[in-house]
C-alpha positions as CSV (number, residue, x, y, z in Angstrom):
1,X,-198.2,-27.1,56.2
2,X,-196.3,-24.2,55.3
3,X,-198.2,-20.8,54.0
4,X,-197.0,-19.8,50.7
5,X,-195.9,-16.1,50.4
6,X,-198.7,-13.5,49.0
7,X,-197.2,-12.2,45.4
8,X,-196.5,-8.9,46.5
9,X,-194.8,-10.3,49.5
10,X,-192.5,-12.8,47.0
11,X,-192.1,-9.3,44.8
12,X,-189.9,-7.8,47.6
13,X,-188.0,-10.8,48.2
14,X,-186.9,-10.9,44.5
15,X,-185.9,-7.3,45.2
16,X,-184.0,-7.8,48.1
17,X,-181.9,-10.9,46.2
18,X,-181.2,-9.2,43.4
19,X,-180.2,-6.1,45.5
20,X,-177.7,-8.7,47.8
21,X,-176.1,-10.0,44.7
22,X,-175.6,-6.9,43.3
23,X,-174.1,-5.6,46.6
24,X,-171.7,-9.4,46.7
25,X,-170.7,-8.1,43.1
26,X,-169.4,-4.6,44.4
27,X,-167.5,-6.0,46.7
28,X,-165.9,-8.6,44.7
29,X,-165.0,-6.2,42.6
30,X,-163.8,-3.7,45.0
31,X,-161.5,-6.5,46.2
32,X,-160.5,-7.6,42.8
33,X,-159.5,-3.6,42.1
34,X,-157.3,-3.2,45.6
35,X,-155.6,-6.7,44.8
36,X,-154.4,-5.3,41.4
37,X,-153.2,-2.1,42.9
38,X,-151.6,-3.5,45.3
39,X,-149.9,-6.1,43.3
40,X,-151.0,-9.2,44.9
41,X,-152.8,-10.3,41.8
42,X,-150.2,-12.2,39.4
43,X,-151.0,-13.0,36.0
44,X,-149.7,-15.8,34.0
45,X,-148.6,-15.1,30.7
46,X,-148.8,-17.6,28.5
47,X,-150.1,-18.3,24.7
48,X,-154.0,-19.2,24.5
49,X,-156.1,-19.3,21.4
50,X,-157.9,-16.0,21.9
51,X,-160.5,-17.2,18.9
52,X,-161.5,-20.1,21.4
53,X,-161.9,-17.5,24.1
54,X,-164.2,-15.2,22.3
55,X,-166.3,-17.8,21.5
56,X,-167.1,-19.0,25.0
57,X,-167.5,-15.6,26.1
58,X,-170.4,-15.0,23.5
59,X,-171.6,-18.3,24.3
60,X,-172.0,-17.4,28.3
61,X,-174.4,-14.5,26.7
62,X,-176.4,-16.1,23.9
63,X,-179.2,-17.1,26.1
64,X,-179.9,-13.8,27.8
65,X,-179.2,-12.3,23.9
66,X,-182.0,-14.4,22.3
67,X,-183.7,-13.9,24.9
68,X,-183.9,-10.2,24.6
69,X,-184.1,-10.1,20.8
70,X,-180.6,-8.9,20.3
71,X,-179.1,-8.5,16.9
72,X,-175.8,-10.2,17.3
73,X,-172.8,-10.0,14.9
74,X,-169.9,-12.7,15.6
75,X,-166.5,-11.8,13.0
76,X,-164.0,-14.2,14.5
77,X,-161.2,-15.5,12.5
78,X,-161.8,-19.4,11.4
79,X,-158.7,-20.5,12.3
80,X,-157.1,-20.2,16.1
81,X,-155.2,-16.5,17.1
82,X,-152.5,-17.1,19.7
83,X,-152.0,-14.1,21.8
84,X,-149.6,-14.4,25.1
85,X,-151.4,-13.4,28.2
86,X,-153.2,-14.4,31.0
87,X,-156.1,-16.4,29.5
88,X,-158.8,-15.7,32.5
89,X,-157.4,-11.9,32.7
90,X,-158.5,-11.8,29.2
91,X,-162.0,-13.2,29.7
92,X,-163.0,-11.0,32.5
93,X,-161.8,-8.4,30.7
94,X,-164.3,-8.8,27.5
95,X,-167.0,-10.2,30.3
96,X,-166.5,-6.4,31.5
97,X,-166.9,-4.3,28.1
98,X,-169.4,-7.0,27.5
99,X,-171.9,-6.3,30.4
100,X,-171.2,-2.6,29.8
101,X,-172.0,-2.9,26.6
102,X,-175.5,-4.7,27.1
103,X,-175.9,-2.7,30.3
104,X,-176.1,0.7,28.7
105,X,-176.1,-0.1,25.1
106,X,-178.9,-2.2,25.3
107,X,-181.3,-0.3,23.9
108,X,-180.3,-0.5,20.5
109,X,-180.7,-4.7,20.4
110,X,-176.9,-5.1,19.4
111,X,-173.7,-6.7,20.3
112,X,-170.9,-7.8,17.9
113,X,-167.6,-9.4,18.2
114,X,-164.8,-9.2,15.9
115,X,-161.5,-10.7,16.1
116,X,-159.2,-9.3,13.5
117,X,-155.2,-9.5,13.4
118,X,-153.4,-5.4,12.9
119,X,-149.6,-6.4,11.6
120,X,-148.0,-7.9,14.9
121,X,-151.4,-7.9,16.8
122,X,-154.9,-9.8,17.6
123,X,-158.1,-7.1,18.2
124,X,-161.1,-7.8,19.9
125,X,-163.7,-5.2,18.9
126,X,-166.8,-5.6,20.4
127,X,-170.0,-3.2,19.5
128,X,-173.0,-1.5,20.8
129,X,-175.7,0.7,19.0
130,X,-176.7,2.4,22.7
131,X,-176.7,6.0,23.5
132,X,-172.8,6.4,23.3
133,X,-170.0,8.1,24.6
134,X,-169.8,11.5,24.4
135,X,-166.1,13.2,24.5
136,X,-166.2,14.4,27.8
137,X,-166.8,10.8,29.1
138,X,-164.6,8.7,27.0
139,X,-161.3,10.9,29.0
140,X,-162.8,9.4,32.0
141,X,-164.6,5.6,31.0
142,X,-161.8,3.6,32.2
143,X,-161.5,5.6,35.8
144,X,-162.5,3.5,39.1
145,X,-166.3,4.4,40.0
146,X,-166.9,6.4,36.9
147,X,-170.4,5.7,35.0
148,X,-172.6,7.7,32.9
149,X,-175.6,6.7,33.5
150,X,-176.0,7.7,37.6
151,X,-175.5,5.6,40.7
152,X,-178.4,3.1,40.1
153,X,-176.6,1.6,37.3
154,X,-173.5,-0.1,38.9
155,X,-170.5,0.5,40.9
156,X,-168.6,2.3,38.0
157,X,-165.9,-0.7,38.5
158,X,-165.8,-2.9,35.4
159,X,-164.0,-1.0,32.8
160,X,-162.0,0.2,35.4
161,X,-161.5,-3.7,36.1
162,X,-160.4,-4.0,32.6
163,X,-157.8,-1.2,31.9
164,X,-156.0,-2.4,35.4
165,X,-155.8,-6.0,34.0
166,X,-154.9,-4.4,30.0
167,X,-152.2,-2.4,31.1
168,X,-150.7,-5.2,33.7
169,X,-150.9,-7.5,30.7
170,X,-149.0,-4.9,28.4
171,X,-152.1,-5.2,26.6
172,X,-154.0,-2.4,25.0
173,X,-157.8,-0.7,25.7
174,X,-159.4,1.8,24.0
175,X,-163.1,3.0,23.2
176,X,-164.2,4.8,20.2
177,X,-167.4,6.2,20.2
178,X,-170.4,8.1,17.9
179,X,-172.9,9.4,20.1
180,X,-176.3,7.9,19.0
181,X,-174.8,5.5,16.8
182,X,-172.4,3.1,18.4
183,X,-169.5,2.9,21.0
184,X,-166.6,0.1,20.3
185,X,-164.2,-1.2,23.0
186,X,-161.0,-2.2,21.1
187,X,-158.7,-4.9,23.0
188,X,-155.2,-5.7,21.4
189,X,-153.3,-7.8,22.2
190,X,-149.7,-9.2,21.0
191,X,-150.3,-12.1,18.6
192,X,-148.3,-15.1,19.4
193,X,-146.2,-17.6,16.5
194,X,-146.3,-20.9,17.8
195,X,-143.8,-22.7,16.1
196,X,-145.5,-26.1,14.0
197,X,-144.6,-29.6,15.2
């Protein structure tokens, strides 16, 4: 019969998993980063219903969301956006601003999601009531290993991630931010006409 572990013994070993994911994350992303630099990574561009794709992002997040008592705010149009693009480039993409957004906005409780369409174009706003963005910072967000909040909050990667697969996709990526307010990552992306059957 097998001993179980004393608590502060299973303590450490929670530690030193989610310290080993964490480390398998950085250097997924480090690989994902040096395949799109290099160029090996191709994207598919092709027309996906981008209102489909927000939702299933939000989805992968409502748990942890309720969970932590979030506010959340979902705008999405009713009726399907077509955008042209690579469909899973887009998804890691607001996975990215996402986690950033709940990894240091989370202390204000909020996330939304909008989906609007500007003349020839489908944005995806998404929204946090954190700390913010001061000037100085927003110049240098979307940099590789850039983050504001010191080395024991992440690898300073994923928006990095996200502007490498934007620009690739001809696709735009900004931030606006009011310090102590909120901070919004804007993601456009050329709407699509599909012609009706």
């Amino acid at each position: 019969m097998r001993a179980e572990c004393p608590p502060q013994l299973q303590g450490r070993i929670a530690k030193i998993d989610r310290k080993a994911d964490e480390l398998v994350a950085t250097i997924n992303d480090y690989f994902t980063i040096a395949r799109i630099e290099s160029g090996d990574m191709r994207l598919e561009r092709r027309p996906f219903d981008l209102t489909q794709l927000c939702h299933e992002v939000m989805l992968d997040y409502y748990d942890m969301l309720e969970e932590a008592c979030y506010e959340v705010d979902i705008f999405v149009e009713p009726e399907p956006v077509y955008v042209c693009g690579d469909r899973e480039a887009v998804r890691r993409i607001l996975k990215n601003i996402t986690d950033n957004a709940i990894k240091h906005g989370g202390a204000g409780k909020y996330l939304g999601i909008r989906l609007r369409r500007s003349g020839t174009e489908a944005v995806v706003e998404i929204e946090d009531h954190g700390p913010g963005i001061g000037s100085k910072d927003k110049e240098l967000i979307f940099s590789r290993n850039y983050t504001t909040a010191g080395r024991k909050a992440g690898s300073g990667l994923g928006l990095a991630i996200a502007a490498k697969l934007a620009k690739q996709m001809g696709a735009g990526l900004q931030v606006e931010s009011d310090p102590g307010m909120r901070t919004v990552f804007c993601l456009s992306l050329k709407e699509e006409m599909l012609e009706k059957s």
